[in-house]
N, C-alpha and C positions, 0 to 999 in steps of 0.2 A: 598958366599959373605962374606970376612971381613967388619968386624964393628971396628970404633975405639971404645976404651972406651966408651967414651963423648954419643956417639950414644948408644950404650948399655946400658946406666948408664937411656938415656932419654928413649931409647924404654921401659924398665923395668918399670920407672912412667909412662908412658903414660896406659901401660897395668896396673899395679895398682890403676891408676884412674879410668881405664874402669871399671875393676871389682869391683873396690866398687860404683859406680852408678849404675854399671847393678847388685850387689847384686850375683851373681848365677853364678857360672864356674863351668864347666863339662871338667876331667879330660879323654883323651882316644891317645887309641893305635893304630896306624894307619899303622903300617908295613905290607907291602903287596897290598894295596890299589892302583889303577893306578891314576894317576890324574885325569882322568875323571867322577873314582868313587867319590873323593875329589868332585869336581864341585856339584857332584848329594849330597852329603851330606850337602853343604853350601844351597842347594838350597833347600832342605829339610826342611831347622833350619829358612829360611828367614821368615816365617812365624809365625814361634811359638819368633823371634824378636831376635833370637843369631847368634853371628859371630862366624866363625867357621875359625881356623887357624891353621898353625903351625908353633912353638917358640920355640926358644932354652931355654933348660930346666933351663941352667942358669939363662938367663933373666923372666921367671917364677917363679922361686925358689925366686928371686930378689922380683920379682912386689908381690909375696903373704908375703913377710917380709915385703913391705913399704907398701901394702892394712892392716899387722897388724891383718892376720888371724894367727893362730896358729892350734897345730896339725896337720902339714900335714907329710903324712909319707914318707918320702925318697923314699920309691919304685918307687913313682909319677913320678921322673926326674930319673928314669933310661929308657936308650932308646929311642926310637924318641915320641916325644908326642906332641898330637894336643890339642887343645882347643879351649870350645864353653862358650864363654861368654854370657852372660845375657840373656834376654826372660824370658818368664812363666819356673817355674820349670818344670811342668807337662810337659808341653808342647814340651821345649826340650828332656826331659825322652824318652817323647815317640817317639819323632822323630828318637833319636838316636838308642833307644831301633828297631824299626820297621825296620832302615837299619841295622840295625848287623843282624836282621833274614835274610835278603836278602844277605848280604855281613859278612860275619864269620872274616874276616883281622879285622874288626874294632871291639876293645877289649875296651871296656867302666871300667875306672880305679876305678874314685871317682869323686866325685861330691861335692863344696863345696857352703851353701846357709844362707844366714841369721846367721851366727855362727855357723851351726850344717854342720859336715862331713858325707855326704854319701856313702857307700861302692857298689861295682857292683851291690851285689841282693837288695840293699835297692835304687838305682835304678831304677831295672827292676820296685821294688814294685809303684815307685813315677807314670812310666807310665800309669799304670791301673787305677790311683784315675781321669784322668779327666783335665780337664784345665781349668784357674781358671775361666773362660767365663760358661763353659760346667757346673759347680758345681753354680755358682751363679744366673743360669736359674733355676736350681732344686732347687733353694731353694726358688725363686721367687714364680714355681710355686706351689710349698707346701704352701708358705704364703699366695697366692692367694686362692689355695683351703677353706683353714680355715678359711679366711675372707669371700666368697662368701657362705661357711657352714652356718658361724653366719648367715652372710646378710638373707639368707632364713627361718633361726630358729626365728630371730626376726621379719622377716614380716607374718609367720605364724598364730599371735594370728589375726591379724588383716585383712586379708585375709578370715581366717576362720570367723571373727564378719561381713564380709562382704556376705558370704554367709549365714550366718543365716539372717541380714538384707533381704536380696531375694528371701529368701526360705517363711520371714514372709510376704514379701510385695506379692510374688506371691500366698498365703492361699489366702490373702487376696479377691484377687481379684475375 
């Protein structure tokens, strides 16, 4: 499909605008993939909240000048290239990271997030940490723990002055 200009010029802002609300684009290689494997990838990422597409590298190259990211390496726009916008980092990491074990065609480039550029294996590594749901339980219940820890350490003195009270009222008796 030809694009005039005008269209090119707008698709490249509109993708520059996605990326900097969604914060997080996931650069990959998709040659050799059928479309059907495409569909199973989109359907993957709907979850962890990223679109997944493929753009010409121009109008990428474009939308990461006018989103005003810097450092991206050249290599990125050589060849056909897909991208996964926004979602959890983890999230997508791992989605994508999970179908490349299943499907080898799809080659995970770089990943760019918050100002910091990520490479293939720092990548792979983002999968393993967790999403930010899955890390913010665990931290919950760590907090929990400690607080329920005290709660028991401070009811102790008085628990215990409870049974000496009924240890003295049952002499008693």
């Amino acid at each position: 499909m030809n694009l005039t200009k005008d269209q090119k010029k707008q698709k490249s802002q509109d993708l520059a605008s996605e990326i900097t609300t969604g914060g997080t684009v996931f650069f990959t290689a998709y040659q050799g993939l059928k479309f059907t494997e495409m569909e199973a990838v989109r359907q993957a990422l709907n979850p962890a909240g990223a679109k997944f597409r493929v753009e010409r590298n121009a109008i990428v190259e474009h939308a990461i000048s006018q989103a005003k990211i810097e450092g991206a390496d050249t290599k990125l726009f050589q060849g056909p290239t897909a991208i996964a916008v926004g979602g959890d980092i983890a999230a997508v990491a791992k989605a994508l990271v999970d179908f490349q074990k299943k499907n080898a065609a799809l080659k995970l480039r770089a990943c760019y997030s918050e100002g910091v550029w990520y490479n293939e294996d720092q990548v792979k590594q983002l999968a393993t940490i967790g999403t930010k749901e899955e890390n913010l339980s665990k931290l919950a219940g760590a907090l929990y723990s400690v607080v329920a820890q005290s709660a028991q350490v401070l009811q102790a003195p008085i628990r215990d002055f409870a049974y000496v009270i009924k240890a003295v009222e049952d002499k008693q008796k």
